[in-house]
C-alpha positions as CSV (number, residue, x, y, z in Angstrom):
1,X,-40.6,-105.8,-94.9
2,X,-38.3,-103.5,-97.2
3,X,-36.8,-102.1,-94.1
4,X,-35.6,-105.6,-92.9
5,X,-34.6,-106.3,-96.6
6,X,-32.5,-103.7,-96.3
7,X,-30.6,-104.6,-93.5
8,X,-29.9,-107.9,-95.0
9,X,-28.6,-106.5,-98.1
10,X,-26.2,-103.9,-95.6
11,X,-25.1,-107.0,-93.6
12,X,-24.4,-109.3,-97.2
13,X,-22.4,-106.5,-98.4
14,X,-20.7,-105.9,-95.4
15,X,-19.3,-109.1,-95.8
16,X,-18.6,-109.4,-99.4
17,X,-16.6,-106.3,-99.0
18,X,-14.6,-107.6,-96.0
19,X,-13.3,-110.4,-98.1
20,X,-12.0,-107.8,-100.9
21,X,-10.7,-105.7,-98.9
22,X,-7.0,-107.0,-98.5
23,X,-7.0,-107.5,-102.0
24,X,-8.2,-103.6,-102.7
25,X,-5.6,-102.9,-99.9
26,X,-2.4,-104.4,-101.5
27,X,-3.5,-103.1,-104.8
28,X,-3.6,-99.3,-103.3
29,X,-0.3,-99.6,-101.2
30,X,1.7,-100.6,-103.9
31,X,0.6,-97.8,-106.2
32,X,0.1,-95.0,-104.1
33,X,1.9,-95.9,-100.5
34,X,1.7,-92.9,-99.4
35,X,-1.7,-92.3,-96.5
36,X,-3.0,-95.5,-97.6
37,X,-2.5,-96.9,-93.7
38,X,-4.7,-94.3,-91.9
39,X,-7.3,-94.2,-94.9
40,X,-7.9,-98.4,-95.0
41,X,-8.0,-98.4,-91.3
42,X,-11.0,-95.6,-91.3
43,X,-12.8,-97.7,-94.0
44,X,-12.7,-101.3,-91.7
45,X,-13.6,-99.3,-88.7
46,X,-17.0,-97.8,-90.6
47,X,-17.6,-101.4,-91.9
48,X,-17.3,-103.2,-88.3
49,X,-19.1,-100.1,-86.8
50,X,-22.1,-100.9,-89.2
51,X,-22.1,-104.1,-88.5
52,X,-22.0,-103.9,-84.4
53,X,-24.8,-101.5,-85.1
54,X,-27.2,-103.9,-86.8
55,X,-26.0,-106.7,-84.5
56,X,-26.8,-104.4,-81.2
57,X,-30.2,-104.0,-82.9
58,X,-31.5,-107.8,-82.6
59,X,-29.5,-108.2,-79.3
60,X,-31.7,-105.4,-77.8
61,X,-35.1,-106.6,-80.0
62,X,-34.3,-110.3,-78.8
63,X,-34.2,-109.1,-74.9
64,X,-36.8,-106.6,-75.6
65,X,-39.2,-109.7,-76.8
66,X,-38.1,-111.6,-73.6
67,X,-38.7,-109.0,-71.0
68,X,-42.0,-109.1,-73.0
69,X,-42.6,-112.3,-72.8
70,X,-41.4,-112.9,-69.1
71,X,-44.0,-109.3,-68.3
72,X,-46.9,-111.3,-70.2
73,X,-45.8,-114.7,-68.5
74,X,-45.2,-113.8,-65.1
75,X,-48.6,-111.3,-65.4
76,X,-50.2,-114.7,-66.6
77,X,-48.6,-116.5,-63.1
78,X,-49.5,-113.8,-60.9
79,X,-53.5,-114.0,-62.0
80,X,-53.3,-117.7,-61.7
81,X,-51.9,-117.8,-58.5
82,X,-54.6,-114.8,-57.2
83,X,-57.5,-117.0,-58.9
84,X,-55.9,-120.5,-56.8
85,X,-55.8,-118.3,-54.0
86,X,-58.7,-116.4,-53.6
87,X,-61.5,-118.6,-55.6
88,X,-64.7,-118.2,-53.7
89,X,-65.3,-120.8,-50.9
90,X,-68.1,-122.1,-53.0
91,X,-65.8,-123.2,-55.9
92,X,-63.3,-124.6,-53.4
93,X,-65.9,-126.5,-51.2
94,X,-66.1,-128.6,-54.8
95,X,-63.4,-129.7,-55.3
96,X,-62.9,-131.9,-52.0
97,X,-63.9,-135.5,-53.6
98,X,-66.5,-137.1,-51.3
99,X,-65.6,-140.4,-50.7
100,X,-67.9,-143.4,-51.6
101,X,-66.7,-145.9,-49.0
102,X,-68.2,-142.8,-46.6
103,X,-70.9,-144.9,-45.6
104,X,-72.1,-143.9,-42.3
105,X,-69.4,-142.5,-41.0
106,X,-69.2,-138.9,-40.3
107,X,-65.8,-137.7,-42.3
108,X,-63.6,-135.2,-41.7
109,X,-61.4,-134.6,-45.2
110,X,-59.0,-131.7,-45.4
111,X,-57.1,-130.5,-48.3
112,X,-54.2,-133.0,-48.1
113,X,-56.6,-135.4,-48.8
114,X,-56.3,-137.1,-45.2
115,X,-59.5,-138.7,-43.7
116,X,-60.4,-139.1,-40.3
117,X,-63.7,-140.7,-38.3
118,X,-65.6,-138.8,-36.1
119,X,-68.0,-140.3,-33.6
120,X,-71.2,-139.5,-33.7
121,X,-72.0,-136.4,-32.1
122,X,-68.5,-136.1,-31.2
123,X,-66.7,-132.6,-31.2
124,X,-64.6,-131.2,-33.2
125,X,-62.2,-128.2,-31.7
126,X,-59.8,-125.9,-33.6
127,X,-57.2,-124.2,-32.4
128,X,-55.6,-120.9,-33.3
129,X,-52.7,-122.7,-35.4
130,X,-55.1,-125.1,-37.3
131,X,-54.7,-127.8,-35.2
132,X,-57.9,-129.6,-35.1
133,X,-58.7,-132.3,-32.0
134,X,-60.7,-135.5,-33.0
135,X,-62.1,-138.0,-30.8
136,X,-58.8,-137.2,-28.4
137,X,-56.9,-137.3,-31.3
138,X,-54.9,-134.3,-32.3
139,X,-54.7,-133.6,-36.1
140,X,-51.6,-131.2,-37.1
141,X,-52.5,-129.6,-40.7
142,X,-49.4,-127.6,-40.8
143,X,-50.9,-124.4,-41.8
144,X,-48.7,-121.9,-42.7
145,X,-49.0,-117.9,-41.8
146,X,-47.8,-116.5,-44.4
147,X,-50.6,-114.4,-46.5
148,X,-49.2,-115.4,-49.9
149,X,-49.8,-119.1,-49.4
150,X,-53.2,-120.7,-50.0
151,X,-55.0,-121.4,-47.0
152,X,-55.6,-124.6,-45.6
153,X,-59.5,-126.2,-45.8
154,X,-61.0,-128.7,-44.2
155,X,-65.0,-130.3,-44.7
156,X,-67.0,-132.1,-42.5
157,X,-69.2,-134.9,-44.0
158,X,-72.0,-135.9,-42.3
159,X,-74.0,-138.5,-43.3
160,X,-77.9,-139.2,-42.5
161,X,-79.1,-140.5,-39.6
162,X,-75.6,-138.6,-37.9
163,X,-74.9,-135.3,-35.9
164,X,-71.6,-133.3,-34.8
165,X,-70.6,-129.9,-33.6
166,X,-67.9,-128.1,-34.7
167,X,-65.8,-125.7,-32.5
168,X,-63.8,-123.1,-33.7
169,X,-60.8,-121.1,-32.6
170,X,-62.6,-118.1,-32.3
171,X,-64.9,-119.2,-30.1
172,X,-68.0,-120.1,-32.7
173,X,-69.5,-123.3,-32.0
174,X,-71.4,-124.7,-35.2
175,X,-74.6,-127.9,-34.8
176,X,-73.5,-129.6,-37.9
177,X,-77.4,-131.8,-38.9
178,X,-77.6,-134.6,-41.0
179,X,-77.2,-135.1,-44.4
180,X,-74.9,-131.8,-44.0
181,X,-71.2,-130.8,-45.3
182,X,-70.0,-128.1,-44.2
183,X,-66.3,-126.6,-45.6
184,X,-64.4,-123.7,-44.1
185,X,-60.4,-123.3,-43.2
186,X,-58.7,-124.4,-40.7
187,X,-57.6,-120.8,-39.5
188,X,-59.9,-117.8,-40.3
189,X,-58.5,-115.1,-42.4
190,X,-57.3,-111.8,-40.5
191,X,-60.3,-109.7,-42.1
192,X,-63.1,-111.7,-42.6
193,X,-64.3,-115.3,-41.6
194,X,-66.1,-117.6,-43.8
195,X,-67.8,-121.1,-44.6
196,X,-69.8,-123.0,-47.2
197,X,-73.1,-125.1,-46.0
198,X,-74.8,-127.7,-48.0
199,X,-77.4,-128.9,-45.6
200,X,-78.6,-127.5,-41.8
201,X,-76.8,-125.9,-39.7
202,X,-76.9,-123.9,-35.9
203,X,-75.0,-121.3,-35.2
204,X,-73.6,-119.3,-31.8
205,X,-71.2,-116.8,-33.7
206,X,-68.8,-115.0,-31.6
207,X,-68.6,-111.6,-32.0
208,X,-65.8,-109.6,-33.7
209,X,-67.0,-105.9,-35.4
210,X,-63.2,-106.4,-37.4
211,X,-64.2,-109.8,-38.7
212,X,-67.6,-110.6,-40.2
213,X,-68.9,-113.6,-40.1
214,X,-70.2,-115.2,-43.6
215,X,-72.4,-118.6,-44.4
216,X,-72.5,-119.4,-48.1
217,X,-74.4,-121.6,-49.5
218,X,-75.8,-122.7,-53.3
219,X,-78.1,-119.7,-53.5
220,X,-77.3,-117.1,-50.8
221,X,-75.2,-115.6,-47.9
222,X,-75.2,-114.7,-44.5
223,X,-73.6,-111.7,-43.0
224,X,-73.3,-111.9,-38.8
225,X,-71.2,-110.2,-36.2
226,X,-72.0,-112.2,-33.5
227,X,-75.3,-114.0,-33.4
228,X,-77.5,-117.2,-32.9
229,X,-79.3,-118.6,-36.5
230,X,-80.2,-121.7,-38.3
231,X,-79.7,-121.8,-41.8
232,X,-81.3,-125.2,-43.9
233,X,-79.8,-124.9,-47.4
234,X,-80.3,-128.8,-48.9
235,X,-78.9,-128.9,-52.8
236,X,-81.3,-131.3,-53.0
237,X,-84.3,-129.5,-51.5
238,X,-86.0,-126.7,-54.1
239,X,-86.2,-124.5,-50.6
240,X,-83.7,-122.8,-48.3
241,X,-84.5,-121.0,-45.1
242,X,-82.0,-118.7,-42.4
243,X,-83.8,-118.3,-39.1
244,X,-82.8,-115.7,-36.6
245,X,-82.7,-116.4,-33.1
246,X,-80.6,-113.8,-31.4
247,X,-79.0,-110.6,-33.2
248,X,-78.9,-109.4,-36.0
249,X,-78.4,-110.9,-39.8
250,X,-78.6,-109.6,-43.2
251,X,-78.8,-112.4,-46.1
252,X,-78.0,-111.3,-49.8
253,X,-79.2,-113.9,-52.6
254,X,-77.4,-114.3,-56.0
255,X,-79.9,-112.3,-57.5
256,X,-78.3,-109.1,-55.1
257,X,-82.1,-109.2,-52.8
258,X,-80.8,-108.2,-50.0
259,X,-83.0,-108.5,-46.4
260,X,-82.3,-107.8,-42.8
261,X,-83.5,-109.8,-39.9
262,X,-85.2,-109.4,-36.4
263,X,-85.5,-112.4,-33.6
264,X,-87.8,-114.6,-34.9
265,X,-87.9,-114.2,-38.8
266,X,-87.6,-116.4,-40.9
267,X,-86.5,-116.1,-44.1
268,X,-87.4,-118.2,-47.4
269,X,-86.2,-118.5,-50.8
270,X,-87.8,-121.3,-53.5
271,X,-86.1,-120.3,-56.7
272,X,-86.6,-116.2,-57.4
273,X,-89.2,-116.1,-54.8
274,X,-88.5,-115.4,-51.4
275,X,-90.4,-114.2,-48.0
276,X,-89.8,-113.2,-44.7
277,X,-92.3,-113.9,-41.6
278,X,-92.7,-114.1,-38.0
279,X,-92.0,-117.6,-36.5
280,X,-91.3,-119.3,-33.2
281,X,-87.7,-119.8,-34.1
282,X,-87.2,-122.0,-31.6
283,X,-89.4,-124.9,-33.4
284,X,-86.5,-124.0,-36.3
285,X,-83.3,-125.1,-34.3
286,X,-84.9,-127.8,-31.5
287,X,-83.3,-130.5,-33.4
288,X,-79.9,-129.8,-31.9
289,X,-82.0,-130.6,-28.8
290,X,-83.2,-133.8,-30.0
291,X,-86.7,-132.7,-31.0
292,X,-89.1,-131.9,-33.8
293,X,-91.7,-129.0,-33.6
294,X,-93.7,-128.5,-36.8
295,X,-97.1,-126.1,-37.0
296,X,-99.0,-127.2,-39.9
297,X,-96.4,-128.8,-41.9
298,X,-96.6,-131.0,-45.0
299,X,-96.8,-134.8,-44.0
300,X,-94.5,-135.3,-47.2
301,X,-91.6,-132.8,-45.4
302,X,-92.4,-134.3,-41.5
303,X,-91.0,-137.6,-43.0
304,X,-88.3,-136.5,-45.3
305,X,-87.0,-134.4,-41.7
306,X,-87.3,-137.8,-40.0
307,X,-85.5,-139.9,-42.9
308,X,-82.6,-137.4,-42.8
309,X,-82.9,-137.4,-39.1
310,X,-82.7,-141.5,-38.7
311,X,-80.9,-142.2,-41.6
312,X,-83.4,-144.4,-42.8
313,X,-85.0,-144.1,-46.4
314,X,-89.0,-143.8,-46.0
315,X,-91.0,-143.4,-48.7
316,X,-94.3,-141.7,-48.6
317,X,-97.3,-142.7,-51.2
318,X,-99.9,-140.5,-51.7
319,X,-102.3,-139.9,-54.0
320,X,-102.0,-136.5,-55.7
321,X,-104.4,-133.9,-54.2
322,X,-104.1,-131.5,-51.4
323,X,-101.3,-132.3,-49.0
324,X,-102.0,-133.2,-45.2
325,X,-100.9,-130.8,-42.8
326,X,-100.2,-131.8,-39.6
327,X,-98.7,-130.1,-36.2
328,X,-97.2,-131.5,-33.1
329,X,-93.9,-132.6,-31.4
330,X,-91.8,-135.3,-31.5
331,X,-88.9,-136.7,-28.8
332,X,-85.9,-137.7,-31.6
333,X,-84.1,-139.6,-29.1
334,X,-86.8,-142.6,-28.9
335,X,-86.1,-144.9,-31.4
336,X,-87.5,-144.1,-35.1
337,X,-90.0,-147.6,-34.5
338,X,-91.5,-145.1,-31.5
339,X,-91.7,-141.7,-33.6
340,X,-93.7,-143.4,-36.5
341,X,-95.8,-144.8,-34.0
342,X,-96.6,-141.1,-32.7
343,X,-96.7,-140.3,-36.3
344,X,-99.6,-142.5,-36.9
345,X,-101.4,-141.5,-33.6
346,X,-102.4,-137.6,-35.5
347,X,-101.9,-138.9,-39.1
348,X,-104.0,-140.9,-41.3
349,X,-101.2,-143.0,-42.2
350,X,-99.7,-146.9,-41.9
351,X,-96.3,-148.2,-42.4
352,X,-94.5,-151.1,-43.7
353,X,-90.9,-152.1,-43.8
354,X,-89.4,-154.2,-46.3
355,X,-85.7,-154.4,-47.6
356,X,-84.3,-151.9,-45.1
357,X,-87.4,-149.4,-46.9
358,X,-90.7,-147.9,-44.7
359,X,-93.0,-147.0,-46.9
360,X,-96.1,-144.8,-45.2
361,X,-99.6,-144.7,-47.0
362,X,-102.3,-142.5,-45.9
363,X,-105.4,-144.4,-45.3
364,X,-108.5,-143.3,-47.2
């Protein structure tokens, strides 16, 4: 503070001394004459000089504080622009807005906000500029190559009681189930490949050592080469399963549990607890055949596979107690008025619809 006092008072005097000056001048000439020329001109040059001086100083503090402040700013810009562009597929498969008019239509919504119908179980095939064919129907995304714009993303909704498959450039073919979103780009980056699954899903990866391929979902990922696996990861479920058909996997969980699986395993996770057995993983992934295997499953989860499966709500009443298990197979491509009928024929259960509702109770 007393230093920039200081160079107030210099600056005030500066000028208070400028405007004597031709006064002290004409005083001194007249008397003296003589060397008073050369000695007033020294004394204006040291008064400007101190002035330019002080001047100089807040020019260079003033750009100084900018070059500062643009550092700070575009340091600011440069983070935001890295956190837009590299947010974690799981953060960006949020913020696509599922629409409510959906219905039953499968959707296909990409970052542009554009919509488009897909039939059901109609394909969906990529190409290696993003182009995306729909139903015969070409859909240009203009997706841009250069690395330091944000990549273009696209999500498949998929309602209940609907099915689609998903091919993409790389030759990766993806059985999208039911009740399913699934959100990836529309051209895979150079060193990785990636997508985020909310539901069930079958994969045949292609294999590429220089690109791994990674399914996220809410509570773990997938790591494959080049592989066949089924991964069930329902938000709305409390458990999520990745069954290995073919190859090689290793799945790492938010809580950094890390597992590696053989053909046929299956693993688990139901909140912090998680398990990996033997299975038939075929029974896993037959649904993208149009069947149902289960080997002593909960009756409750046989019809909440079926209502995802038909699109149909059915509720199941039972009194609370030890759970029926029950095993066998089921042809999805009869009608769903045929499949409860098979239900009932190894069940102890009845059914009755009302208001577009089939409620199942177990029979004492």
């Amino acid at each position: 503070m007393k230093s920039a006092t200081g160079k107030e008072q210099k600056i005030q005097f500066g000028k208070m001394a400028r405007k004597q000056l031709p006064l002290y001048r004409q005083y001194e000439e007249e008397k003296y004459s003589e060397g008073e020329q050369e000695s007033w001109h020294a004394i204006t040059e040291r008064i400007e000089m101190t002035e330019r001086r002080t001047l100089r100083r807040k020019v260079l503090y003033a750009v100084a504080a900018a070059v500062v402040l643009f550092a700070v700013a575009g340091v600011s810009f440069r983070l935001y622009m890295a956190t837009a562009d590299e947010r974690p597929i799981e953060e960006l498969a949020q913020t696509f807005q599922t629409p409510q008019e959906a219905g039953d239509k499968i959707l296909l919504v990409t970052t542009d906000e554009k919509q488009m119908d897909v039939d059901d179980n109609a394909s969906l095939k990529y190409k290696n500029d993003g182009t995306v064919v729909v139903n015969s129907q070409t859909v240009d995304q203009n997706v841009v190559s250069d690395k330091n714009q944000p990549a273009v993303y696209n999500q498949i909704i998929v309602p209940k009681g609907k099915r689609t498959h998903i091919y993409f450039a790389d030759g990766t073919h993806i059985y999208v189930n039911s009740g399913t979103k699934v959100t990836y780009p529309a051209v895979f980056a150079r060193e990785k490949r990636e997508i985020y699954v909310d539901g069930e899903v079958y994969l045949e990866v292609k294999r590429d050592v220089n690109r791994p391929f990674y399914v996220k979902t809410e509570g773990m990922s997938v790591q494959v080469l080049g592989t066949s696996f089924g991964v069930c990861a329902y938000q709305e479920d409390k458990e999520s399963s990745v069954v290995l058909v073919s190859g090689k996997v290793e799945v790492e969980t938010k809580a950094r549990q890390k597992v590696t699986l053989s053909p046929d395993e299956l693993f688990s996770m139901e909140g912090s607890v998680t398990s990996t057995r033997k299975v038939d993983a075929s029974e896993y992934v037959c649904w993208t055949e149009g069947l149902m295997i289960f080997n002593k499953e909960p009756l409750d989860s046989v019809f909440k596979r079926l209502s995802r499966y038909y699109g149909q709500e059915i509720r199941y009443e039972h009194k609370k107690g030890q759970p029926y298990y029950v095993s066998g197979k089921l042809d999805l491509r009869d009608s769903l008025e045929e499949v409860l009928g098979l239900v009932a024929g190894f069940a102890p259960v009845t059914f009755n619809k009302t208001d577009h509702i089939i409620t199942v109770e177990v029979i004492e």
